[in-house]
C-alpha positions in Angstrom: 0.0 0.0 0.0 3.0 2.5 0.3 3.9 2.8 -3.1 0.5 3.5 -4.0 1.4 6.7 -1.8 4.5 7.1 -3.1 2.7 8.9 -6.6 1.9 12.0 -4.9 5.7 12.6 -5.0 5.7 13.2 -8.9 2.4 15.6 -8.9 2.9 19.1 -8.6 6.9 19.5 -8.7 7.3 22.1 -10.6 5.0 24.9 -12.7 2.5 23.2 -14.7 3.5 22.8 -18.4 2.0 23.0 -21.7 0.8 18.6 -22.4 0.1 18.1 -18.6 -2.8 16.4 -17.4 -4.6 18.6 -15.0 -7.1 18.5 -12.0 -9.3 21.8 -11.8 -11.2 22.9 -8.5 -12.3 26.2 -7.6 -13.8 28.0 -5.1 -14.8 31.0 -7.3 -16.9 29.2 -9.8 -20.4 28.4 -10.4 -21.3 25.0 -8.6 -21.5 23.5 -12.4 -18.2 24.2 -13.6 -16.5 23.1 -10.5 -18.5 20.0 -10.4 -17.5 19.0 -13.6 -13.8 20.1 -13.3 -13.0 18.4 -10.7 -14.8 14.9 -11.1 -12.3 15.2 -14.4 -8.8 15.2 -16.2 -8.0 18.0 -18.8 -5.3 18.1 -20.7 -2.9 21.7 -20.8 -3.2 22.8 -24.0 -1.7 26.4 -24.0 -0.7 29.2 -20.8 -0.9 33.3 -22.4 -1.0 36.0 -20.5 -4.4 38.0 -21.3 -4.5 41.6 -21.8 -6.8 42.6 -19.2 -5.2 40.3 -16.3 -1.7 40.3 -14.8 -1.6 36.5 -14.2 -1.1 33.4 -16.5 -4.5 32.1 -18.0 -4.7 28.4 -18.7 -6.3 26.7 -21.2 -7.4 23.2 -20.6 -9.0 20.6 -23.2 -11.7 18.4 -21.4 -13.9 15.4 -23.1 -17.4 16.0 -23.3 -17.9 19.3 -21.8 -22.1 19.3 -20.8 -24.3 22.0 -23.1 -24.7 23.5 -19.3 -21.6 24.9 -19.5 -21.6 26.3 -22.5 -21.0 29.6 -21.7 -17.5 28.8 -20.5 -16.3 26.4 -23.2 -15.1 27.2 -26.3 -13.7 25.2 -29.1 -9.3 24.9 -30.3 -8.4 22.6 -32.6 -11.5 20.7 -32.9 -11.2 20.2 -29.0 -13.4 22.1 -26.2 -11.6 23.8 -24.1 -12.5 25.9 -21.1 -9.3 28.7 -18.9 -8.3 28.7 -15.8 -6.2 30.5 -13.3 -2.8 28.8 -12.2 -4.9 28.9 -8.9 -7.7 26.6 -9.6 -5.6 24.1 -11.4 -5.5 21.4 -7.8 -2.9 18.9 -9.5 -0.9 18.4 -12.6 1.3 15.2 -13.8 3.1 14.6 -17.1 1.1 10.9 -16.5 -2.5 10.6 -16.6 -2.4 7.8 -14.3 -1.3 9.8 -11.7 -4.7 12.0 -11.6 -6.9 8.7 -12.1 -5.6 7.5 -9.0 -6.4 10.5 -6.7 -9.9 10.6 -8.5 -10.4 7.1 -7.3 -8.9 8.0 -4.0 -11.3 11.0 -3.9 -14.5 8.8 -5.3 -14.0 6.4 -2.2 -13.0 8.9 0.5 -9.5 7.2 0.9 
């Protein structure tokens, strides 16, 4: 059971990078978006720096984004995509695996 704890030692090392799989939670959202964010993986598709803002904007790709939330998603590449601050992004891995496992761990209150 301790190497299953050992994975927490690869997430969040350094600054999230463009291709890195992503968990989103935030406080400052509507109860739909964060719901949906953070019950999920994205994937890091781009970080710019926006004209009206002095922080990094993030935007992450997600699968299936409900019509709900429509107003937040928009569409790169054929992908839909919705930003974030560097704030609301919770975890970040090069390896996909490593967020499936804390959503299981999450999911069963481990």
């Amino acid at each position: 059971m301790i190497t299953q704890f050992k994975i927490y030692e690869k997430l969040n090392v350094n600054e999230p990078e463009v291709g890195d799989y992503v968990i989103v939670q935030s406080n400052d959202f509507l109860v739909d978006i964060n719901e949906f964010t953070k019950n999920r993986i994205g994937k890091l598709y781009n970080i710019f720096k926006p004209l009206y803002a002095d922080d990094l904007s993030y935007t992450i790709i997600y699968d299936d984004i409900p019509k709900e939330l429509d107003f937040y998603k928009f569409k790169i590449d054929d992908e839909e995509a919705i930003s974030m601050n560097k704030e609301d992004i919770r975890y970040w891995s090069k390896y996909k695996e490593d967020l499936e496992k804390i959503l299981m761990t999450n999911k069963f209150n481990l």
